[in-house]
C-alpha positions as CSV (number, residue, x, y, z in Angstrom):
1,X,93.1,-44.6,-59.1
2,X,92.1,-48.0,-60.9
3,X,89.2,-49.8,-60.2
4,X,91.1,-52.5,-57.5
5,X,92.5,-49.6,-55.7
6,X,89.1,-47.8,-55.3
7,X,87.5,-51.2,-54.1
8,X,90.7,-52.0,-51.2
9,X,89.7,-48.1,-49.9
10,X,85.7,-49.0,-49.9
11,X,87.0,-52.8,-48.1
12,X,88.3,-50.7,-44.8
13,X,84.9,-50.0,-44.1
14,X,83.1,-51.9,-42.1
15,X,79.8,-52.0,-43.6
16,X,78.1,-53.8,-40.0
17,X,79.0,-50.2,-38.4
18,X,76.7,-48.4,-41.0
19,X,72.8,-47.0,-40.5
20,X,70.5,-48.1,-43.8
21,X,69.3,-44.9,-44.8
22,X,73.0,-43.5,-44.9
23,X,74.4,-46.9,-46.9
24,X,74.5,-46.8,-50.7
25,X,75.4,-50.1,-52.9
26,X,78.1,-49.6,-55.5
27,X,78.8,-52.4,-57.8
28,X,82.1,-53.6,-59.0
29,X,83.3,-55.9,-61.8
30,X,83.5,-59.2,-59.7
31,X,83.5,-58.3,-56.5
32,X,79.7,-58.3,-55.6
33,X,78.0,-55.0,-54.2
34,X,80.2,-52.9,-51.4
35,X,78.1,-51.1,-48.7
36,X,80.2,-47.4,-47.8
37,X,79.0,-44.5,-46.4
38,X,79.8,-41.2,-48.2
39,X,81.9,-39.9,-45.2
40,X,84.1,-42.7,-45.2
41,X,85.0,-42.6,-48.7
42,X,88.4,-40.7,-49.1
43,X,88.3,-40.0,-52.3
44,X,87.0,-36.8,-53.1
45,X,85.2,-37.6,-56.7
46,X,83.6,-40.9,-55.3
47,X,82.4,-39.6,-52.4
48,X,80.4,-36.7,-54.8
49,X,79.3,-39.7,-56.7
50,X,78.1,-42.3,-53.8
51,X,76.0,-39.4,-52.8
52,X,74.4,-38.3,-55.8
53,X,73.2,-42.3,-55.8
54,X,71.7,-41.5,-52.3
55,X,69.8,-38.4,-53.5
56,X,68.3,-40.4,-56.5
57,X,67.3,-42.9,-54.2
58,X,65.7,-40.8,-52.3
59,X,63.9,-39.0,-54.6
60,X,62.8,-42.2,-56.4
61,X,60.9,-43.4,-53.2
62,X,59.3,-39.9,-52.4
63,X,57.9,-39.5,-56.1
64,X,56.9,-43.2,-56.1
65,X,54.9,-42.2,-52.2
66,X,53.3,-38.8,-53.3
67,X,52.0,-41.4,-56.6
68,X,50.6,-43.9,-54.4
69,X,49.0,-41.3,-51.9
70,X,47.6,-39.3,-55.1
71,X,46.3,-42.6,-56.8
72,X,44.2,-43.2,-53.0
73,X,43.0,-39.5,-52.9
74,X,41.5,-40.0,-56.9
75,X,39.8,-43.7,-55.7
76,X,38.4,-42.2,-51.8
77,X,37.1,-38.9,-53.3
78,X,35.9,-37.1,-50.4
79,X,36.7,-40.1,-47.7
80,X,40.0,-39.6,-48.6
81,X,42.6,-39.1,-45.4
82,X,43.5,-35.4,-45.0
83,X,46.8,-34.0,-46.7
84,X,49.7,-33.5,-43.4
85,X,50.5,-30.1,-43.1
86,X,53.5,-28.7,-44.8
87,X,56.8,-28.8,-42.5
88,X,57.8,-25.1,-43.3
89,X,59.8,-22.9,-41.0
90,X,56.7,-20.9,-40.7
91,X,54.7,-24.1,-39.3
92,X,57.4,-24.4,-36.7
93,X,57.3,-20.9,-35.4
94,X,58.2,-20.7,-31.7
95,X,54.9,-19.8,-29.2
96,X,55.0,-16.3,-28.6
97,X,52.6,-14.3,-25.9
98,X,52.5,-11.3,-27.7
99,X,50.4,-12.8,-30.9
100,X,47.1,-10.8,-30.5
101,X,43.7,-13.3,-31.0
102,X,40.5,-12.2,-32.0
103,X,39.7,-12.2,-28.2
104,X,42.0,-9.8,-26.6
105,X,40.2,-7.2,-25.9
106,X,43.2,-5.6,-24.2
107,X,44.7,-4.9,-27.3
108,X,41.7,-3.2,-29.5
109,X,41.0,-1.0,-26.2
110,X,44.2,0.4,-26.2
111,X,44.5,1.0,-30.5
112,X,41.3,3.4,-29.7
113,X,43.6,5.6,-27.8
114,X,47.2,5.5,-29.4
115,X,48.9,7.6,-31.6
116,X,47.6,6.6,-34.6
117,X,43.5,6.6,-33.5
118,X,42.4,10.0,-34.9
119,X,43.5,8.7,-38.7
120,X,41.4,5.1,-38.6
121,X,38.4,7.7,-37.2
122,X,39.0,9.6,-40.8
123,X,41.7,11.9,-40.7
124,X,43.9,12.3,-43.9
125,X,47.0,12.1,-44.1
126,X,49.9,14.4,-45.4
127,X,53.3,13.1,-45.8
128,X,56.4,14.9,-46.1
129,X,59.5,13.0,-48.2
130,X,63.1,13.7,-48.1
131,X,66.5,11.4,-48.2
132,X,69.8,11.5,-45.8
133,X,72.2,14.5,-46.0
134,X,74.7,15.2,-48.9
135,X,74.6,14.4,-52.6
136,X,72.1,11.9,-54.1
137,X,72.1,9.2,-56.3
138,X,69.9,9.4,-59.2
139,X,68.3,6.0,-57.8
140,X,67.3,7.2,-54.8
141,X,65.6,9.9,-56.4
142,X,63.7,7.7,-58.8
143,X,62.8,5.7,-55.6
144,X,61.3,9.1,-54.0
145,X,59.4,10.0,-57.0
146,X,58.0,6.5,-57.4
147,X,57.0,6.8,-53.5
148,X,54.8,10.2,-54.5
149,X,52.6,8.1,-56.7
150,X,52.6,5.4,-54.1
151,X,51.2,8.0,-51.3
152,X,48.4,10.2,-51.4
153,X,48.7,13.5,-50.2
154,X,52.8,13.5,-50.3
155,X,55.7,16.4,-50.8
156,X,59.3,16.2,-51.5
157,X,61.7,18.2,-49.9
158,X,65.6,18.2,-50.7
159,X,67.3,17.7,-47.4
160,X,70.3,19.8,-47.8
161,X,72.0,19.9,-45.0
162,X,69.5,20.2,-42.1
163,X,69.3,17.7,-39.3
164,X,66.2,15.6,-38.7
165,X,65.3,17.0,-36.0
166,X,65.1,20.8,-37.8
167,X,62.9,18.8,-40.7
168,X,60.5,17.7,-37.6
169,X,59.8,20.7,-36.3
170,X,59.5,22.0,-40.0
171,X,56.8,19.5,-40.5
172,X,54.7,19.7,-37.4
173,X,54.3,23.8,-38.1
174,X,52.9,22.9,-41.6
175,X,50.6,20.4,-40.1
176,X,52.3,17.3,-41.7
177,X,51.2,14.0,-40.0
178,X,54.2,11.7,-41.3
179,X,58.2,12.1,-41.9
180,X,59.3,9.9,-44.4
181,X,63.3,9.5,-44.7
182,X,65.1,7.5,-47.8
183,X,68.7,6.6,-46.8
184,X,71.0,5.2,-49.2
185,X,75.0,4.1,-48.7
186,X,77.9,3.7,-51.6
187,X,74.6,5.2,-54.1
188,X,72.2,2.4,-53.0
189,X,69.1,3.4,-50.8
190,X,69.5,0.8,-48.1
191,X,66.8,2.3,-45.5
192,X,63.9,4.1,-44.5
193,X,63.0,6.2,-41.6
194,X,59.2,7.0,-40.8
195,X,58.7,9.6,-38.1
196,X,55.0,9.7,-36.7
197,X,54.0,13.5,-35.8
198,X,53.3,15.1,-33.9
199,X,54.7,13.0,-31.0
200,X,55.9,10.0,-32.7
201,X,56.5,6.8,-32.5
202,X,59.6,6.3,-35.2
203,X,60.8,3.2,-37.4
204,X,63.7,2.7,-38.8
205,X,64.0,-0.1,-41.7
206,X,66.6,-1.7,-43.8
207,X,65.6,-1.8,-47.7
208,X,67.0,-4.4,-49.8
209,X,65.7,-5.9,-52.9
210,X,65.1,-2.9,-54.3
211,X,63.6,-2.7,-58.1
212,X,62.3,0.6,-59.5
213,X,59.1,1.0,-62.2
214,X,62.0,0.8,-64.5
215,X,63.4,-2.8,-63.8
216,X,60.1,-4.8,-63.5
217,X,59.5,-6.5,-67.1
218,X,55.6,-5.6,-68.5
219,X,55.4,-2.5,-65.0
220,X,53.0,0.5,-65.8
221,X,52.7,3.6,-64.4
222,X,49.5,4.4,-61.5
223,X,47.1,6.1,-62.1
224,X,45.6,9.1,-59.2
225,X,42.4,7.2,-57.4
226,X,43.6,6.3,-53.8
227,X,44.5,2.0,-53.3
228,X,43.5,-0.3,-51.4
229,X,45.7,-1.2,-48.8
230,X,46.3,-5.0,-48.0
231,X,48.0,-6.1,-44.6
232,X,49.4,-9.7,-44.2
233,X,50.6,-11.9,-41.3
234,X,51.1,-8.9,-38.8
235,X,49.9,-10.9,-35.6
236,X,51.8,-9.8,-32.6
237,X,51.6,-6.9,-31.0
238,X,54.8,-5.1,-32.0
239,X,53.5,-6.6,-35.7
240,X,50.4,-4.5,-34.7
241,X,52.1,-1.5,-34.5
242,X,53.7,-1.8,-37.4
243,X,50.8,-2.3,-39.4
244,X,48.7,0.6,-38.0
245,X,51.3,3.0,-38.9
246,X,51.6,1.7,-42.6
247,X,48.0,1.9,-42.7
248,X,47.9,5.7,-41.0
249,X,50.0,6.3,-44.1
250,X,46.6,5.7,-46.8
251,X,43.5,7.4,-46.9
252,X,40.8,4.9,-45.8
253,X,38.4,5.7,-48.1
254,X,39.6,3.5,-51.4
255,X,38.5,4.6,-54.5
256,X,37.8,1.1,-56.2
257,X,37.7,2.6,-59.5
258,X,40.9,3.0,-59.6
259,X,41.4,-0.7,-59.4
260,X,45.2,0.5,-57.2
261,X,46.0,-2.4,-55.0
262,X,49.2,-1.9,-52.1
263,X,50.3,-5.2,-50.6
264,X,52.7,-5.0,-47.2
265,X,52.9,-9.0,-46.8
266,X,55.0,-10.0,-43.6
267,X,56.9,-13.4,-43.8
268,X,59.3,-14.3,-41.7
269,X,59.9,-10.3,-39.7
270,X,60.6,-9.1,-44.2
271,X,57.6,-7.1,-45.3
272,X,57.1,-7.6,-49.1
273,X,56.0,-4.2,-50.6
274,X,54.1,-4.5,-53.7
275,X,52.2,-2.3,-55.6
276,X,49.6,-3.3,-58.4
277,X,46.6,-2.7,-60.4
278,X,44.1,-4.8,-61.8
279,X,42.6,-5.1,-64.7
280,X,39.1,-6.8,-65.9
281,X,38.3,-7.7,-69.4
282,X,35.7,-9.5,-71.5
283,X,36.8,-12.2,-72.7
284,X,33.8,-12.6,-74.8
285,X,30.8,-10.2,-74.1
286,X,28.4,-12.2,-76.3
287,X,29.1,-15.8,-75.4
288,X,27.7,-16.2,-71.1
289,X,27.9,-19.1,-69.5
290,X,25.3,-21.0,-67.8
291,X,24.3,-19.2,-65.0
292,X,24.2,-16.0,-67.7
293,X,26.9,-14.6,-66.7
294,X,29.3,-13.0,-68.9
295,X,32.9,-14.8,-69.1
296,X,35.3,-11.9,-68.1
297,X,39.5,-12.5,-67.3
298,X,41.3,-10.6,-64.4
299,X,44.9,-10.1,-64.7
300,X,47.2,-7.8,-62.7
301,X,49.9,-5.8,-63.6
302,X,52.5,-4.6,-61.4
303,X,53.6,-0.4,-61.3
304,X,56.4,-0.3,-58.9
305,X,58.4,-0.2,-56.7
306,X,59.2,-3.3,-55.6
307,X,61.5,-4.1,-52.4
308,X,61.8,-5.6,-49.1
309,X,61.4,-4.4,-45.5
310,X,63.1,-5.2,-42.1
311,X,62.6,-3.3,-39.1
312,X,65.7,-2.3,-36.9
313,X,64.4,-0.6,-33.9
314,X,61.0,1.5,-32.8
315,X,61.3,4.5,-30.8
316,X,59.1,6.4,-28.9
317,X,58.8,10.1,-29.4
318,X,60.3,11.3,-32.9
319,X,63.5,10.7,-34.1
320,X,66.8,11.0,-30.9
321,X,69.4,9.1,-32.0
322,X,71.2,10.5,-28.4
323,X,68.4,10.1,-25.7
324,X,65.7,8.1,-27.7
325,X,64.0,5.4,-25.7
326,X,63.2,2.3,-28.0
327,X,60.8,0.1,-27.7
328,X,61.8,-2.5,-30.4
329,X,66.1,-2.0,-31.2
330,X,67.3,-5.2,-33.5
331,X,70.5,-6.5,-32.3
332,X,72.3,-9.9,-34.1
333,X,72.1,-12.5,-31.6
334,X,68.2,-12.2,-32.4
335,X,68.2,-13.5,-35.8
336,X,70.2,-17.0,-34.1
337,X,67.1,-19.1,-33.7
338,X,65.6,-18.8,-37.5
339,X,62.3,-19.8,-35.8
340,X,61.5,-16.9,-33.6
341,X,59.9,-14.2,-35.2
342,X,58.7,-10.8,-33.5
343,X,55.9,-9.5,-35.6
């Protein structure tokens, strides 16, 4: 297409029609600046291009704002005019009842009686591991044996070919407290089941984003001392739940020696499992600073695994995959509204 024909295509338009933020200005040889929007251009390659001119426009007026407001922050100091808060999905989270505050009492009444009380009051637990029915893959077993360092206290059992509810009654006899289940599809694990015992409640939860010790550049292996255990963003009361049965799963006396950190961070309904230890050093033990202090670095370093969490249902009672009653069952009209979340 020549340069007359493209401008007789951009004439058709009638620029008076047009909003000013959607406009861009394209000049021509001779013919003065022509006012299109990008939707009204036919052709395919300048339609890419009169919007790529919008986008730099754009983003030549935002960084020339955030320069002006930074310029007034440096000359007000302190008087300066507080920063507006970030528009994030998480910011415009739909009101939900079931978030728990600081002053319902309702909620901390009934935690000292639920399944999981007897464990926060000092109980230890012990944790039986297996993985679905039928042959393994070799990741799913590297995932298991990276889940025995992760939990104190744990056991690995090949599943064979018994049923879930034969491994339950197995478990309960032998005075295990927790049934954990790795499922995997086409040699991929792809979810985990955690059975409460004796009497249950039971998760189910699809793993994705799975990466063993193995894959994570600069990872190194844990060492024996019991973590710390670090619980993010589980606010409502289904979050609640959730939370207190992760944390039923770690003794709650840390051994801070072992400088073993576990982080279950919930964004968004996906829980972010990471699992680290840290790490202080002198930088220089004879040179302190002013206060006499001695100048020391803290970096972390990450041992594995890594992966991501969504739950699919809670049921009450262990696992019934016939008669269970759920309390919490995923279905996919839930994820339409990307602004409701549920824990």
């Amino acid at each position: 297409m020549t340069d007359r024909q493209q401008i007789r295509a951009m004439q058709k338009v009638n620029p008076k029609s047009l909003k000013e933020d959607q406009m861009v200005k394209i000049p021509k040889k001779n013919r003065g600046l022509i006012t299109v929007q990008p939707h009204d251009i036919k052709n395919k390659d300048l339609r890419a291009l009169a919007w790529q001119k919008i986008q730099k426009q754009k983003a030549k007026i935002q960084k020339s704002e955030k320069l002006k407001r930074k310029r007034e922050q440096e000359e007000l100091g302190e008087d300066a005019p507080p920063k507006k808060p970030r528009r994030s999905i998480d910011a415009m989270r739909v009101a939900d009842d079931t978030i728990v505050t600081a002053e319902d009492t309702e909620v901390f009444e009934d935690e000292k009686t639920d399944e999981f009380a007897e464990y926060f009051d000092g109980k230890t637990p012990k944790i039986l591991l297996t993985t679905c029915a039928g042959r393994i893959d070799v990741d799913t077993l590297q995932l298991i044996n990276e889940l025995l360092d992760v939990f104190q206290n744990s056991e690995y059992y090949s599943r064979r070919n018994y049923n879930l509810k034969e491994i339950v009654d197995y478990a309960v006899k032998r005075d295990y407290t927790d049934i954990l289940v790795v499922n995997e599809d086409r040699k991929t694990p792809n979810g985990i089941t955690f059975v409460h015992l004796p009497e249950g409640p039971t998760f189910l939860f699809k793993l994705t984003s799975l990466q063993l010790r193995k894959d994570i550049e600069g990872s190194g292996r844990p060492t024996s001392h019991k973590p710390e255990l670090i619980l993010n963003n589980f606010n409502t009361r289904l979050g609640h739940s959730v939370g207190r049965m992760f944390a039923s799963l770690f003794p709650h006396a840390p051994n801070f020696k072992g400088r073993r950190v576990i982080t279950l961070h919930n964004q968004r309904d996906y829980i972010f499992f990471r699992h680290h230890r840290y790490i202080i050093e002198d930088i220089d033990p004879d040179n302190t600073d002013a206060k006499g202090t001695e100048n020391k670095k803290v970096r972390i370093q990450e041992c594995g695994p890594r992966f991501c969490l969504k739950l699919r249902s809670v049921q009450k009672g262990t696992f019934d995959s016939k008669f269970g009653e759920y309390e919490f069952l995923y279905k996919a009209d839930m994820g339409v509204n990307r602004k409701k979340f549920y824990l």
